[in-house]
TIVEXVO-438097 format. One line per 2 residues: number of its first residue (from 1); their letters; for each residue x, y, z of C-alpha. Coordinates in nm, 4 decimals, m for minus. Layout:
BEGIN
NUM> A> X,Y,Z; ...
END
This chain:
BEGIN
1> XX> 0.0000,0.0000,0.0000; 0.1448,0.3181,m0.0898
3> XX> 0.2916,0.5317,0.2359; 0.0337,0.8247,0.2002
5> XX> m0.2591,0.6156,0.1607; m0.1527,0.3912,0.4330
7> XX> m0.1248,0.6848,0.6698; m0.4448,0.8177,0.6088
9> XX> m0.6062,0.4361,0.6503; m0.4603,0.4840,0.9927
11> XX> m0.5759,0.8376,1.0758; m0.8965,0.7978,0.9435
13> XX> m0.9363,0.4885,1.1511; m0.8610,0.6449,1.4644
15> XX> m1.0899,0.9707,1.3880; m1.3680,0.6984,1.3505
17> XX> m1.2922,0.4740,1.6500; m1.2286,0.8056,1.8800
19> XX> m1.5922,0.9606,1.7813; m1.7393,0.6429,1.8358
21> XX> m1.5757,0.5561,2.1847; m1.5995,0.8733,2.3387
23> XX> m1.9543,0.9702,2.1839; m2.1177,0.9665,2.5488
25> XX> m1.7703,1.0740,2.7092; m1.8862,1.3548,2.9628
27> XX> m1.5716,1.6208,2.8340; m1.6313,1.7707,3.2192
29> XX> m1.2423,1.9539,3.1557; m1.3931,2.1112,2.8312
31> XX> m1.7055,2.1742,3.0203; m1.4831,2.4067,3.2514
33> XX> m1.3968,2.6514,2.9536; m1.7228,2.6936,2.8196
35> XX> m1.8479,2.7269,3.1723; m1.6038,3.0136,3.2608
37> XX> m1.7205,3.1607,2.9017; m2.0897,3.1377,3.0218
39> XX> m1.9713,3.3476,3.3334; m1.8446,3.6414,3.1548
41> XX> m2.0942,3.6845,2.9000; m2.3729,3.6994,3.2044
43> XX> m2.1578,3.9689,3.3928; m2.0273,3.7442,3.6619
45> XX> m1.6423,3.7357,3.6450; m1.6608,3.6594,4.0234
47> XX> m1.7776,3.3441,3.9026; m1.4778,3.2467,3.6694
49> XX> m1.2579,3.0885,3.9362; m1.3265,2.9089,4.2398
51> XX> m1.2820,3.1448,4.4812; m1.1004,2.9145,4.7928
53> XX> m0.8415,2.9774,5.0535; m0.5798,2.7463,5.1669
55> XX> m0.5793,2.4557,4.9399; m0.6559,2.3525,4.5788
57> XX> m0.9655,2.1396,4.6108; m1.0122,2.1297,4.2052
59> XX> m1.3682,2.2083,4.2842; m1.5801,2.4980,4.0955
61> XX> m1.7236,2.7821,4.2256; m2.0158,2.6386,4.3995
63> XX> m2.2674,2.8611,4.2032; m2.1817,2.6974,3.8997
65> XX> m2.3685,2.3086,4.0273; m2.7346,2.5216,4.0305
67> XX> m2.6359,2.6566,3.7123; m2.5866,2.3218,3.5648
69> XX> m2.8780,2.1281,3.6950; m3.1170,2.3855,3.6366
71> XX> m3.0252,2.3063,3.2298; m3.0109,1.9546,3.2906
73> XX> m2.6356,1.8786,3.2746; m2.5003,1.5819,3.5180
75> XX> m2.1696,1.4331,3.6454; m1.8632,1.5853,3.7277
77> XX> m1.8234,1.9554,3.7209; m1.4290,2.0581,3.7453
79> XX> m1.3322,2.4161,3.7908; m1.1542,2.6760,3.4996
81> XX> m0.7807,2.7068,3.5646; m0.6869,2.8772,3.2568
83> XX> m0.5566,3.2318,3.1785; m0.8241,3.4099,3.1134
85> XX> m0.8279,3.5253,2.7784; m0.9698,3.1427,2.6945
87> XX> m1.2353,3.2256,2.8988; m1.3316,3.5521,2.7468
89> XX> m1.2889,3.3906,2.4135; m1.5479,3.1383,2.5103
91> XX> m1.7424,3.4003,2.6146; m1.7687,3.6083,2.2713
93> XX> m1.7744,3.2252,2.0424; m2.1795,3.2023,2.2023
95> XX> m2.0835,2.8617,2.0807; m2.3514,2.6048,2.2604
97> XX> m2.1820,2.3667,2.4502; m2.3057,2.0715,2.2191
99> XX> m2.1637,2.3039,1.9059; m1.7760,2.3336,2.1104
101> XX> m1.8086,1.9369,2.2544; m1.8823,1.7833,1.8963
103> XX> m1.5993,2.0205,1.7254; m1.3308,1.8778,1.9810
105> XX> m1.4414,1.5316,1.9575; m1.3306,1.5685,1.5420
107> XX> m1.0354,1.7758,1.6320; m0.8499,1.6441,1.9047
109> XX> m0.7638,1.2775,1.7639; m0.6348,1.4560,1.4561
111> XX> m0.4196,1.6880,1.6661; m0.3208,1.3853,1.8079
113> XX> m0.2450,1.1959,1.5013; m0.0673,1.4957,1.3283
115> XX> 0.1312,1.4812,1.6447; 0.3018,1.1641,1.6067
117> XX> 0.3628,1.2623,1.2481; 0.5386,1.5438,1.3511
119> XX> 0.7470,1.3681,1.6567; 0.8175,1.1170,1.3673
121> XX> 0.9965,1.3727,1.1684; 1.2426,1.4128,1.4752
123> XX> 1.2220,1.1077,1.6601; 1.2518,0.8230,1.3797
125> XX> 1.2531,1.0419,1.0449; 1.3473,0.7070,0.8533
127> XX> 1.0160,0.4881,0.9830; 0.7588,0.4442,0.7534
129> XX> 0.4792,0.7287,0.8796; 0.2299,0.4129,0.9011
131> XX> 0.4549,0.2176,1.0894; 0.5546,0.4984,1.3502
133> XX> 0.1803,0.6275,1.3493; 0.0403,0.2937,1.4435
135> XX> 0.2149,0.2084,1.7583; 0.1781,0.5751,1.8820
137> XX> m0.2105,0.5598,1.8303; m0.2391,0.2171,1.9942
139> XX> m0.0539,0.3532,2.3130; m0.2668,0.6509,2.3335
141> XX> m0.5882,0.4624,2.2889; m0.5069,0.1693,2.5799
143> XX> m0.3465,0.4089,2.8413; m0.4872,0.6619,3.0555
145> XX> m0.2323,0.9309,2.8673; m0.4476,0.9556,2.5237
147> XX> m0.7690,0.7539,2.6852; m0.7966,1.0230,2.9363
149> XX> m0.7438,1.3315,2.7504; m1.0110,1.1923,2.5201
151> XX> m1.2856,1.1142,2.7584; m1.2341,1.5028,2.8717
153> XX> m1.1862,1.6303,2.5464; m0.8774,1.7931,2.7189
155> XX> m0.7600,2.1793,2.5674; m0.3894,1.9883,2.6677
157> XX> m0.4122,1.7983,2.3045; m0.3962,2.1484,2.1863
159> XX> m0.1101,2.2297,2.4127; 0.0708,1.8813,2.3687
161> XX> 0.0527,1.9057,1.9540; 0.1660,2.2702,1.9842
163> XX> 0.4485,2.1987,2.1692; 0.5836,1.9313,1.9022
165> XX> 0.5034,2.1633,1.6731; 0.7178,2.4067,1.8490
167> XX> 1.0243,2.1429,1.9062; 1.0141,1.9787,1.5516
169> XX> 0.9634,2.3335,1.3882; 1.2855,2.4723,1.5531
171> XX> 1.5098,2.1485,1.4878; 1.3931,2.2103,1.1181
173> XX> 1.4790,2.5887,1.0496; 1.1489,2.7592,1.0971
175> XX> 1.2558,2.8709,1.4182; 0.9942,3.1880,1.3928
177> XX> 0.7186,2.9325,1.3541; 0.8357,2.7458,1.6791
179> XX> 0.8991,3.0154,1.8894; 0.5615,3.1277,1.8031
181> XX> 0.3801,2.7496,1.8839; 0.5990,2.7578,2.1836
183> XX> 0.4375,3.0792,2.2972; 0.1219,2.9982,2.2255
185> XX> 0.1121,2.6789,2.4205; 0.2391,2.8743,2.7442
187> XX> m0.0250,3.1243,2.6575; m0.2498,2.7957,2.7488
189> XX> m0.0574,2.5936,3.0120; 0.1955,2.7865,3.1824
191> XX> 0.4955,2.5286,3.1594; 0.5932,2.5228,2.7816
193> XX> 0.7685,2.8079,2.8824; 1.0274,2.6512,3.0281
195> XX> 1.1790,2.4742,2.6649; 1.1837,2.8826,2.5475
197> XX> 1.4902,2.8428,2.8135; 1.6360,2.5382,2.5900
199> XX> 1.6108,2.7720,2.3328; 1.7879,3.0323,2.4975
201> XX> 2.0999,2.7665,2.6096; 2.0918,2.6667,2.2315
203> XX> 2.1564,3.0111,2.0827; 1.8105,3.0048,1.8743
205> XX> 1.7705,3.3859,1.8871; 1.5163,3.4008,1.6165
207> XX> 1.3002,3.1418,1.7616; 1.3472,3.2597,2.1446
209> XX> 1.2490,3.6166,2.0195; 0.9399,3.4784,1.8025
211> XX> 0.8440,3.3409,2.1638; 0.8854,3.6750,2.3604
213> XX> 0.7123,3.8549,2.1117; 0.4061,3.6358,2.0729
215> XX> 0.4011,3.5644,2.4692; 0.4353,3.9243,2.5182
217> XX> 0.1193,4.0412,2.2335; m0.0753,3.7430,2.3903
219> XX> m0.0215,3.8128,2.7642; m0.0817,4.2227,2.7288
221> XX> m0.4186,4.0894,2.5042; m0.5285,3.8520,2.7861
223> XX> m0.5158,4.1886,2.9803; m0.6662,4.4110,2.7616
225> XX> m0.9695,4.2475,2.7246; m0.9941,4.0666,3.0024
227> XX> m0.8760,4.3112,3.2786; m0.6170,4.2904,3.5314
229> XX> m0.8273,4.1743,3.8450; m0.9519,3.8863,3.6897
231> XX> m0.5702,3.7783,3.6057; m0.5156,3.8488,3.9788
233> XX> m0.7183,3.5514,4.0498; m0.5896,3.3445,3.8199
235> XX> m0.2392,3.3982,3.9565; m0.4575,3.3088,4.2979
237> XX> m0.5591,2.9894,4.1286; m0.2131,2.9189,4.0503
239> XX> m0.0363,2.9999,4.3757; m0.2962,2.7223,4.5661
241> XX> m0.1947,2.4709,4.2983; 0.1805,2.5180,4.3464
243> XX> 0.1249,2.4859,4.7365; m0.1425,2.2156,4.6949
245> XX> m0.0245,1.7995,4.6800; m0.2998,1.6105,4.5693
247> XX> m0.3481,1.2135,4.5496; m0.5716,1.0805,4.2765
249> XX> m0.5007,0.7945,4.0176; m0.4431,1.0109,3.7436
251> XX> m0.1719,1.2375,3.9244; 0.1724,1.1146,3.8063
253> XX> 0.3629,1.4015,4.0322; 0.6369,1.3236,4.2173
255> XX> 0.5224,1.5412,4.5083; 0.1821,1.3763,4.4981
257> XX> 0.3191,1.0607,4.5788; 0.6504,1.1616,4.7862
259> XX> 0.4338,1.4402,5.0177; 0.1160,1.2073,5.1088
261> XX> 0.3550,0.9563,5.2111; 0.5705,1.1949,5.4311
263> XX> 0.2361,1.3606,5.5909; m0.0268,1.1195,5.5900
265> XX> m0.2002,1.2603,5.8914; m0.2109,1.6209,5.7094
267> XX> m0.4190,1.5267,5.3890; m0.7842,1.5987,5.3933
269> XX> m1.0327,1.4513,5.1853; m1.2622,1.6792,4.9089
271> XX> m1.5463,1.5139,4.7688; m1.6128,1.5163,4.3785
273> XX> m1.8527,1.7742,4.2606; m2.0857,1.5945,4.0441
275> XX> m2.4568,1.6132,3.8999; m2.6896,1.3413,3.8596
277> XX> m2.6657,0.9702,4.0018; m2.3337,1.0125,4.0574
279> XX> m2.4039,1.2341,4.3062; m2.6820,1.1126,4.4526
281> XX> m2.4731,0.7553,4.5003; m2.2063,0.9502,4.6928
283> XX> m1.9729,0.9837,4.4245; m1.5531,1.0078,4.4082
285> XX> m1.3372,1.1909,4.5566; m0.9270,1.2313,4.6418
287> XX> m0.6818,1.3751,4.8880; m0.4779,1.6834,4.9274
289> XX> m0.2491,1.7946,5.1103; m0.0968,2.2093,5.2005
291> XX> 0.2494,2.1577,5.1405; 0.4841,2.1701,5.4623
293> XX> 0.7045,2.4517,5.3940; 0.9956,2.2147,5.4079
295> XX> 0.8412,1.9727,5.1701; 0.7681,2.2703,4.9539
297> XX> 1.1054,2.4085,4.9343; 1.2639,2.0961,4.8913
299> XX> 1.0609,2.0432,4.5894; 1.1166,2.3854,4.4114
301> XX> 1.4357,2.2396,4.4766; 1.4151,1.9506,4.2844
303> XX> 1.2741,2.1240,4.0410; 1.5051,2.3737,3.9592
305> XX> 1.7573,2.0888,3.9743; 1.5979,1.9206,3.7437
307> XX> 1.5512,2.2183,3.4672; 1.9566,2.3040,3.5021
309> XX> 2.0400,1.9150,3.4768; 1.7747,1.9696,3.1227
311> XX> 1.9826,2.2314,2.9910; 2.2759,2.1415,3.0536
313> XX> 2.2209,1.7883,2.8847; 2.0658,2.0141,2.5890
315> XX> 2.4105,2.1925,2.6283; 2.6329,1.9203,2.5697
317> XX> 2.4055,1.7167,2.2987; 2.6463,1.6545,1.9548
319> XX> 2.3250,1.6609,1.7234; 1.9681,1.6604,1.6369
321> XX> 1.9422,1.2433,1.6725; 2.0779,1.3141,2.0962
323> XX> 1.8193,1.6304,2.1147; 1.5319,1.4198,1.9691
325> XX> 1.5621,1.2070,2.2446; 1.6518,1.4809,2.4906
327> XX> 1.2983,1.6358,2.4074; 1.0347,1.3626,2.5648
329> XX> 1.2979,1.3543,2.8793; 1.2600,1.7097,2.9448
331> XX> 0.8746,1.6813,2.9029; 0.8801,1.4013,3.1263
333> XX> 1.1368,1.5083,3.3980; 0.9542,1.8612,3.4234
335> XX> 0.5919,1.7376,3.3883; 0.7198,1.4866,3.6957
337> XX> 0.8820,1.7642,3.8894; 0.5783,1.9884,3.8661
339> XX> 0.2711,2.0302,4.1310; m0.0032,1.8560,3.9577
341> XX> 0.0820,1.6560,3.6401; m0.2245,1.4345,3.4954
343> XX> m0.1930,1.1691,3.3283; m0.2693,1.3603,2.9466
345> XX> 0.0038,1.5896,3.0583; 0.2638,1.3475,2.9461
347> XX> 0.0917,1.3923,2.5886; 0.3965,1.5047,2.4182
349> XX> 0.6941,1.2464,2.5435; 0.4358,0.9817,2.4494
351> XX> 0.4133,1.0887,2.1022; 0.8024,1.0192,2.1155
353> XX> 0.7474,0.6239,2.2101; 0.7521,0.4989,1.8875
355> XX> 1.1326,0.5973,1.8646; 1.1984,0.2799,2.0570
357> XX> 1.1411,0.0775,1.7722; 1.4135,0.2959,1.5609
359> XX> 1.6584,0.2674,1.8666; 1.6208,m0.0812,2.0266
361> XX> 1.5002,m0.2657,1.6770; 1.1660,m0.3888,1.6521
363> XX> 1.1565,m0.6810,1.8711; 1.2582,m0.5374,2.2014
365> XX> 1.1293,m0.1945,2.1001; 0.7797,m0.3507,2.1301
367> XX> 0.8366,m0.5365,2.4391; 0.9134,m0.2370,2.5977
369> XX> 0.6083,m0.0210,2.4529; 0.3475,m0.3098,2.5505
371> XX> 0.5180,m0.2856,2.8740; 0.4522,0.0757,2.9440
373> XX> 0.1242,m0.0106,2.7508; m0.0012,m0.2745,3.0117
375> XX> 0.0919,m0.0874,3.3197; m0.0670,0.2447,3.1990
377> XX> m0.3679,0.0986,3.0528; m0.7113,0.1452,3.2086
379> XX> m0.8223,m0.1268,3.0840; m0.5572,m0.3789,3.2169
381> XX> m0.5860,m0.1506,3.6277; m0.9416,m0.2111,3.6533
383> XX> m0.9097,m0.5821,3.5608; m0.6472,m0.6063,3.8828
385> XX> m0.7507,m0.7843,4.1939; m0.7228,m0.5232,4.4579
387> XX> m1.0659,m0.5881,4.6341; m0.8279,m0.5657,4.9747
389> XX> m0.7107,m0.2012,4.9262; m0.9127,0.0907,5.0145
391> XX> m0.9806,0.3690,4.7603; m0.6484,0.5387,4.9117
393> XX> m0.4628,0.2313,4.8564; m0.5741,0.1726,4.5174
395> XX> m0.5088,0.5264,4.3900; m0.1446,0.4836,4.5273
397> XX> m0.0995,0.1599,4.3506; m0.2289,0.3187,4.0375
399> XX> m0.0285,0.6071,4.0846; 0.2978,0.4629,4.1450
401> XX> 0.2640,0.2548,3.8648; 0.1991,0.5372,3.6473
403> XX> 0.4850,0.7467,3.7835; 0.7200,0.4358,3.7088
405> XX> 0.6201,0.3993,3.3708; 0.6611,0.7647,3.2858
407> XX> 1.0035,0.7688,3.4928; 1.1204,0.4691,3.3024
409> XX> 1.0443,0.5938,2.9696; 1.1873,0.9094,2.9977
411> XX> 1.5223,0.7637,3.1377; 1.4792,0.5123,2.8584
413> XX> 1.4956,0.7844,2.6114; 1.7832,0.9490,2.7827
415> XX> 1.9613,0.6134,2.7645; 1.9171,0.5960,2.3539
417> XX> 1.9669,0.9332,2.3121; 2.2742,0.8610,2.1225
419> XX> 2.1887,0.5272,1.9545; 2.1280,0.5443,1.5812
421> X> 1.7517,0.6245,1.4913
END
C-alpha cells in the first residue's frame, strides 16, 4: 500500500474509532472553559474561578452546580484554571456547549495523530509514517495518557501538539514558527515556557524572540480584554496549585506521591462535585495535602535541579538524533517535577514512544512499549484484583505505577539518546 494512503487508513481509523468511543464521554475539563465563558458573558467574572483559601480542592465555584442542573447537565463539574483570555474567548464564540463538545471530539484525535507525524519527523525520520503512526495511536488509545485526555476532550491535546510543533519546527529551520507554537502553548498551560529556556541555552535567537514577542502580544491581550483583576485571580488559582499535593489515580507528580507519604495525617479529603446519580450515590473523591514549607522548598528544589540538569544535557548534545531524544525527557522530567501533572500531561513524550522501535530494533522496542502499555492501561488496572485495598490504597498503587512507567520511559529515552535512529 502506498505510504500516504496507508497513513491516512490509519488516521482515518482512529478519527472513527475516537468519535465512536468517546460519543457519550462527559468532556467535564472542556465543560470548565465553556463554563467560565458562560460566566463572563452573564456579567459574573466573580464566578470564573473558584474562589477558595488554603488549598486547591479542584472544585468549581459552587454557584456553577445550580447553574448546571437547572439546564439539565449531570456528572462531574471541574473548575476553569486557565488564563483568562480562553475564557473571554469562550465568552464572545456564544458557541452552545453541544456546538464546542462535537468540534473537539473531530479535532483532538487529529491533533493527536498529526502529532506523532510530527514527533516522527524528529524522533525516527526514517520509519515508515504508518509504521511509527500505528504504535503511537495504539498507546494513546489503551493508556490513561491519550484515553484520558479523550474522555475530557482535554484543551492539553492542543497544548501537547503545539508543543511538538514548536520542538520539531525549531530542529527544522522555521525557528519563527516554533517560537511562536511555543508561545502559544504557554499562553495555554503555563509550563511550555520553560523549553523557550532550551532555546535560549541553544543560541536560537530568532526562535526565542518569536516566543517573547508572541508571549508578550498574547499576555498584554489577555489583559486588555480581560482586565487585570480577573488575572489576579488566576495567579490566585495558581499559587494554591503550586502549594497544593494532591493524590488521585491520574496524578503522576512526584510530590503527589513523595508528600502524602511523608504527611499522611495532614491530607484531607474533598469530595467530587458531580450532577446526577453520581451524586446522589455519593460519588468520588481524592486527597490533598498544604504543602509543609519544608516539603515545599525541597521540591522547588528539585525542580530547579531538574531544569539546570535539562539544559545542561541540551548543552552538551552533539546533534539533532541526541536532542530528539533529549525532548520527551525534558517533558517528562519537568511534567514529573511539577505540582499537579495528569496523566494527558505526558501527551507530548508519548508521542516520542515509537522511537523505541528505531533505537532498540523492533523486537525489544515492542516489548518495551506493551510494557509501558499494560501498566498504563485502564483497561488492564481495573481488571487487577485489589478488592483488599481501600480507595487510598488503590489510587497509590495506580499512581505509582503510572509514575514508574513515565520515569522509566523518559530515562529510557535518555539512555538511547545517542543510539542510531
Amino acid at each position: 500500500m502506498p505510504r500516504q494512503a496507508a497513513t491516512l487508513l490509519l488516521a482515518a481509523a482512529f478519527v472513527v474509532f475516537s468519535q465512536s468511543l468517546f460519543a457519550a464521554a462527559p468532556s467535564a475539563d472542556l465543560r470548565a472553559l465553556w463554563l467560565a465563558g458562560q460566566m463572563l458573558a452573564e456579567g459574573r467574572p466573580d464566578l470564573v474561578y473558584p474562589a477558595e483559601i488554603g488549598v486547591f480542592t479542584m472544585r468549581p465555584p459552587p454557584e456553577w452546580l445550580p447553574w448546571l442542573a437547572a439546564r439539565g447537565h449531570s456528572g462531574e463539574v471541574f473548575p476553569y484554571i486557565y488564563p483568562p483570555l480562553w475564557a473571554w474567548l469562550a465568552a464572545r464564540s456564544g458557541l452552545p456547549f453541544e456546538a464546542l463538545e462535537s468540534a473537539a471530539r473531530l479535532i483532538n484525535p487529529m491533533l493527536l495523530v498529526a502529532m506523532l507525524l510530527l514527533a516522527r519527523r524528529l524522533a525516527a525520520p526514517a520509519m515508515h509514517p504508518a509504521g511509527y503512526l500505528a504504535p503511537g495511536l495504539a498507546v494513546f488509545a489503551l493508556t490513561t495518557v491519550g484515553s484520558v485526555a479523550l474522555h475530557q476532550n482535554q484543551p492539553q491535546i492542543l497544548v501537547a501538539f503545539l508543543t511538538v510543533l514548536a520542538v520539531e519546527r525549531a530542529e527544522h529551520g522555521a525557528p519563527r514558527l516554533a517560537g511562536a507554537a511555543l508561545a502559544l502553548a504557554a499562553a495555554i498551560k503555563l509550563y511550555p515556557a520553560f523549553f523557550a529556556l532550551v532555546f535560549l541555552i541553544l543560541g536560537w535567537r530568532r526562535a526565542l524572540g518569536a516566543f517573547v514577542i508572541t508571549g508578550g502580544a498574547l499576555a498584554a491581550l489577555s489583559v486588555a480584554v480581560a482586565g487585570w483583576p480577573l488575572h489576579g485571580e488566576f495567579l490566585s488559582v495558581l499559587a494554591r496549585i503550586s502549594d497544593t499535593a494532591m493524590l488521585t489515580k491520574l496524578n503522576y507528580a512526584l510530590e503527589s506521591a513523595l508528600g502524602i507519604f511523608l504527611y499522611p495525617g495532614s491530607v484531607q479529603t474533598v469530595l467530587a462535585a458531580e450532577l446526577g446519580a453520581d451524586a446522589d450515590a455519593g460519588g468520588g473523591g481524592w486527597l490533598v495535602l498544604a504543602k509543609p514549607a519544608a516539603l515545599a522548598f525541597g521540591l522547588r528544589l528539585a525542580q530547579v535541579a531538574g531544569l539546570v540538569w535539562m539544559l545542561w544535557l541540551f548543552r552538551r548534545a552533539r546533534s539533532r538524533l541526541e536532542r530528539a531524544a533529549l525532548w520527551p525527557f525534558g517533558f517528562i522530567l519537568m511534567s514529573m517535577l511539577g505540582p499537579i501533572a495528569w496523566s494527558y500531561h505526558y501527551l507530548a513524550p508519548v508521542a516520542f514512544a515509537p522511537m523505541l522501535l528505531a533505537r532498540l530494533g523492533l523486537e525489544k522496542g515492542l516489548a518495551a512499549l506493551a510494557l509501558f502499555t499494560l501498566v498504563l492501561s485502564p483497561f488492564v488496572l481495573g481488571a487487577l484484583p485489589l478488592e483488599t485495598l481501600d480507595d487510598t490504597g488503590q489510587a497509590r498503587l495506580i499512581q505509582i505505577l503510572g509514575i514508574t512507567a513515565l520515569a522509566g520511559l523518559g530515562l529510557g529515552f535518555l539512555a538511547l539518546r545517542r543510539h542510531g535512529g
